[in-house]
N, C-alpha and C positions, 0 to 999 in steps of 0.2 A: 213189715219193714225192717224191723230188727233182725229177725233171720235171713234177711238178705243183705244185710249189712254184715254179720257176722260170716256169712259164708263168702263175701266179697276179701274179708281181711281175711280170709283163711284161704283163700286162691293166691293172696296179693303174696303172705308169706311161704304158702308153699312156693311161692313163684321165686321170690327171693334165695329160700335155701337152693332151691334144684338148681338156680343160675351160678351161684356162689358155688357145688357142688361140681359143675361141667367144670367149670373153669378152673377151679385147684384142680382140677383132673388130668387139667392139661399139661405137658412138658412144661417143663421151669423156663423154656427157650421163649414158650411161646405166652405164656403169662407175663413177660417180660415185654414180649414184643408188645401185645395188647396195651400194658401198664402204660410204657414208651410213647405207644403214637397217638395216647389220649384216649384208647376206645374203653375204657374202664369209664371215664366221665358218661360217654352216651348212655353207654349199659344204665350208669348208674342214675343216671335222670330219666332214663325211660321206665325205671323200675319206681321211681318217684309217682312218673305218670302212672303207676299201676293203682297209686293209692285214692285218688282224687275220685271214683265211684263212691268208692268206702267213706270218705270224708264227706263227700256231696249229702250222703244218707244218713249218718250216724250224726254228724255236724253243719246241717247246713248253715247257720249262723257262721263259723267260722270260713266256710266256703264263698260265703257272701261279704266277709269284710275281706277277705284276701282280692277277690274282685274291686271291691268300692278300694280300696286303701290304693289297688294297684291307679285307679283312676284318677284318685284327686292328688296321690302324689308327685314329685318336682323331681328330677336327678340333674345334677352336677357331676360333670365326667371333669374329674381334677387332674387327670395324665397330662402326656406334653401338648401343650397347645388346647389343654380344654378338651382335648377329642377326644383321647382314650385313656383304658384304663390304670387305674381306679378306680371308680364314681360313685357319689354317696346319691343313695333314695329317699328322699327327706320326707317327713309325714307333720305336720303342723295337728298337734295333739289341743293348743291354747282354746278351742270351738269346740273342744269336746267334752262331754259331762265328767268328771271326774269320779271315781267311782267312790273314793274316801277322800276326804280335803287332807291335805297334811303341810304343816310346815308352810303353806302358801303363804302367808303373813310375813313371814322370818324374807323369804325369797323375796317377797319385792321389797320390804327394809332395804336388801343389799343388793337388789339390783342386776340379781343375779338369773341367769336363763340354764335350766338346767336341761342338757341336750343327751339323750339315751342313743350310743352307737353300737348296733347291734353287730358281729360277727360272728356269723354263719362256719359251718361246720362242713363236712365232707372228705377227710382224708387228708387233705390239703390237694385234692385231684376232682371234685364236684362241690355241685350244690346250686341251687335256685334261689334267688329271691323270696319268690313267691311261694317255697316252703316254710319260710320264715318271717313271712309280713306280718303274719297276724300276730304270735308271739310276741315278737320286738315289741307291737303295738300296745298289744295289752301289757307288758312288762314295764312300757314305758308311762302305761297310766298308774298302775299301780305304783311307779317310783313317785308319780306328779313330776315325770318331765314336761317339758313342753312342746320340744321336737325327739321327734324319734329320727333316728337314720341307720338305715342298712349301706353295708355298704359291700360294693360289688368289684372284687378284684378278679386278677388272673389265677389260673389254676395249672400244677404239673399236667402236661409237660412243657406248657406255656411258660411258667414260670418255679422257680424252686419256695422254699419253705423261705429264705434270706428275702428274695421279692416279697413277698406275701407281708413281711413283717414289715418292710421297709414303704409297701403302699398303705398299713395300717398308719404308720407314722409320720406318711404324710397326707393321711386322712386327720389326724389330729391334727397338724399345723393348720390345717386349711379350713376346719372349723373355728378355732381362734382368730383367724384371720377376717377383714372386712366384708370381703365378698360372698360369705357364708352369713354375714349376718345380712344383707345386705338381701340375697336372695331367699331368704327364709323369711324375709321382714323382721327383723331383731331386732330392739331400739340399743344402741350403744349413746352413752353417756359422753363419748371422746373416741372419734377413731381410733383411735392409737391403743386403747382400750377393747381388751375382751373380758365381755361380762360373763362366759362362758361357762358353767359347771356340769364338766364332761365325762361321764360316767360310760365305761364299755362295758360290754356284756356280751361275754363270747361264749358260745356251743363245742362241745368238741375239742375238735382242732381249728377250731376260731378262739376258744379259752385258752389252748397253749398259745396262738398266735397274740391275744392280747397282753399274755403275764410276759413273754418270750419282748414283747415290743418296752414293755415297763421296765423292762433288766435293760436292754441295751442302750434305751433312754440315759440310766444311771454311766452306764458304763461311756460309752462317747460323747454327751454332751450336746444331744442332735440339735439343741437349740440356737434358732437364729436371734440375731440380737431385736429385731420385730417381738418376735412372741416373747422372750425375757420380759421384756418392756411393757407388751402387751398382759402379762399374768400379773405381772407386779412379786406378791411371795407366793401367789396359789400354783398348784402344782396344775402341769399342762393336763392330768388327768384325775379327777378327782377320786373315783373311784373306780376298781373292777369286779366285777361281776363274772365268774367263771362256770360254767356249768357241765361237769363232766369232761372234763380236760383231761387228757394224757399228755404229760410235762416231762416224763423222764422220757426220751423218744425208745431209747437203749432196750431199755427195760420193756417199755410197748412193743418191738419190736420181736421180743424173747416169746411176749404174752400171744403175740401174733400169729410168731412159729407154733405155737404150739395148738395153734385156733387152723394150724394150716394154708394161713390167706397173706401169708408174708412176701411173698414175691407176686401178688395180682396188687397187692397195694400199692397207693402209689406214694408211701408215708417214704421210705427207702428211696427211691429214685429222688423226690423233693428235697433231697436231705443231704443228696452228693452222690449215691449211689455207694455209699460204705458206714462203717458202724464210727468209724469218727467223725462223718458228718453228722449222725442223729445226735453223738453229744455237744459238737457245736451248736444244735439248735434245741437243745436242752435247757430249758430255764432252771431247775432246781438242779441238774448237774454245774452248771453253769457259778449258780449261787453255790453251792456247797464246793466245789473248788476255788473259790475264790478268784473268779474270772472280771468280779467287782468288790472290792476292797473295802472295809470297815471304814462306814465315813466318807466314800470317796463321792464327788461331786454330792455332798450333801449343801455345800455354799449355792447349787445353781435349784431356784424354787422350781422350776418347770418339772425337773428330775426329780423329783425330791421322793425319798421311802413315806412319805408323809402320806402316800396314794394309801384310800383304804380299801382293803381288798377282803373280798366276798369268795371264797370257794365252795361249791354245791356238787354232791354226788350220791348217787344210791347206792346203797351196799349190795345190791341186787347187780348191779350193772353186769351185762354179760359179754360186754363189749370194750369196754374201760373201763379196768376195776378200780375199784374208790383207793385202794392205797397210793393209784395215782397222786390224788387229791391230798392224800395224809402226810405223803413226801415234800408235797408242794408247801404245803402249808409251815412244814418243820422249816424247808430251807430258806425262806420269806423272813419268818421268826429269825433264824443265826445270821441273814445280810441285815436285821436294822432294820424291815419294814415297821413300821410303828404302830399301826393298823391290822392284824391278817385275824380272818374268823372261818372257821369251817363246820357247814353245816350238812350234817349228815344223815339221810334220810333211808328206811327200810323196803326201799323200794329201787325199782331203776328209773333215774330221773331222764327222763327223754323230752325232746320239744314236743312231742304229743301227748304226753300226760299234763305238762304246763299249761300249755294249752287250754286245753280240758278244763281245768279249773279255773286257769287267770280267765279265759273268757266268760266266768260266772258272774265277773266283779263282786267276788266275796272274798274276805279276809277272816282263814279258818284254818285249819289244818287237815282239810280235805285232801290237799296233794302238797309237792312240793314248791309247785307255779303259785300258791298263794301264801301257804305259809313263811316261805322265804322270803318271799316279796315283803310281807310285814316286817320281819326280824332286820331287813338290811333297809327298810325307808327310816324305821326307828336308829339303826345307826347311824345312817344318812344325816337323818336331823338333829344326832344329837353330837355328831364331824363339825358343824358349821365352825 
């Protein structure tokens, strides 16, 4: 079973390179073209489906809560009219054995519901769900959330990297809001009231899209006087969770060219289709030019640099090199976050090594999915 497991990932990645190989192969016209009319997403979820034998074999456990999780849980499409997208996947964790108790004491004291919103990864041009339910899942036990939710937005060429940020942040209003507690069975103390402690946790380029939503937060002031009201001083985000984020876009895109896959991506086109769009949506360009001010809306709680933030990356990564991570965490430090910690790990952190071990329910330093998960529920508990 194991050799057919092995030689299953050894199809799936030769399959990978030789696809990513045709394709930089092809004219710059027509890489562009592909990029454009979205056909990089198929590619790239059909190449997802390539992996689900290998995972069925090496993981059934995880192949079978990605199933169960997809069944018992709820989605809220929070776009215009309730119908489209954004829509959060919501997973009601409160029925489920906890795998280490933490801090549960402290949290009903204050009354508090701590809610894990995962964002998914892919370029900011793909990406499944159901790649990342189990993750989220076990991430969100290891934190002692209570709901977990993915959340499920539009992708280029549908939408650019500015959309993407702006359905992240109004996924966060709308978890604050009544109808999020309302449909998840949440007890609130005072409508008017969110008891909400709302932690993201982003992959990839769902980490730049989370750290990327927390800067602009500071910077405009997205808060409606509801949610003001509704927080009281607590910040509309309590903490973020980053795992393997590329945050300079600039710079990723240099890293790209040089990887050869800069014009099939769809990181460029999401971003404007030029290099002074990737530093508009550049969060540590962003913070390091002073795009948000010493102190500025530090009066409004929702914004507040008070968010604590968790950066995670492997020094191995061959895809997103951790200096990503090390820039990110310096220009956090010079805007005033209060909070920023970066943990860095001699391996490539991927959502399939996390995986691997948060599904153990152990607390060790067997990978990075567990050990990190301890180091940031201990600061967790000890933020209140």
């Amino acid at each position: 079973m194991k050799l057919i497991a092995e030689l299953l990932s050894l199809i799936q990645k030769s399959t990978d390179d030789a696809l990513r190989q045709f394709l930089t192969s092809l004219p710059v016209s027509w890489q562009h073209f592909l990029r454009d009319k979205g056909m990089i997403k198929l590619l790239s979820d059909f190449a997802a489906i390539t992996m689900v034998p290998a995972l069925a074999i090496t993981s059934p456990k995880v192949a079978l809560n990605t199933i169960k999780y997809w069944w018992t849980s709820s989605t809220h499409f929070i776009g215009v009219n309730g119908k489209s997208l954004p829509a959060l996947e919501c997973h009601d964790l409160r029925s489920m054995k906890l795998p280490v108790a933490v801090d549960v004491e402290n949290n009903l004291k204050q009354k508090l519901v701590r809610v894990l919103l995962f964002v998914h990864g892919g370029a900011w041009g793909s990406g499944q769900l159901w790649q990342y339910r189990d993750i989220a899942i076990q991430y969100g036990l290891l934190l002692n959330a209570d709901v977990t939710t993915l959340i499920k937005y539009s992708y280029y060429p549908d939408a650019s990297i500015a959309d993407q940020r702006d359905a992240l942040l109004r996924a966060v209003h709308y978890i604050h809001g009544p109808e999020f507690h309302k449909k998840c069975g949440l007890s609130q103390t005072d409508m008017n009231t969110s008891n909400i402690e709302l932690v993201l946790c982003g992959h990839s380029s769902g980490a730049h899209l989370s750290i990327l939503s927390s800067v602009e937060m500071l910077k405009t002031e997205v808060d409606s006087v509801d949610l003001k009201k509704a927080l009281g001083r607590r910040p509309a985000i309590h903490s973020i969770i980053g795992l393997s984020g590329p945050y300079d876009l600039v710079k990723h895109y240099d890293f790209e060219s040089g990887r050869g896959v800069q014009h099939i991506s769809p990181m460029l086109g999401a971003a404007g289709g030029n290099i002074e769009g990737l530093a508009r949506c550049s969060p540590d360009v962003l913070l390091f030019t002073g795009y948000v001010n010493q102190g500025e809306n530090d009066d409004c709680p929702s914004s507040s640099r008070s968010t604590k933030i968790h950066l995670l990356h492997g020094t191995e990564d061959g895809t997103v090199p951790h200096a990503a991570t090390e820039r990110m965490e310096m220009a956090l430090i010079h805007a005033g976050y209060k909070f920023v910690k970066g943990h860095y790990f001699p391996v490539s952190v991927s959502v399939e090594s996390s995986t691997a071990c948060a599904s153990s329910n152990t607390v060790s330093t067997c990978s990075p999915g567990s050990s990190s998960a301890a180091l940031i529920r201990r600061h967790l508990k000890s933020a209140k």
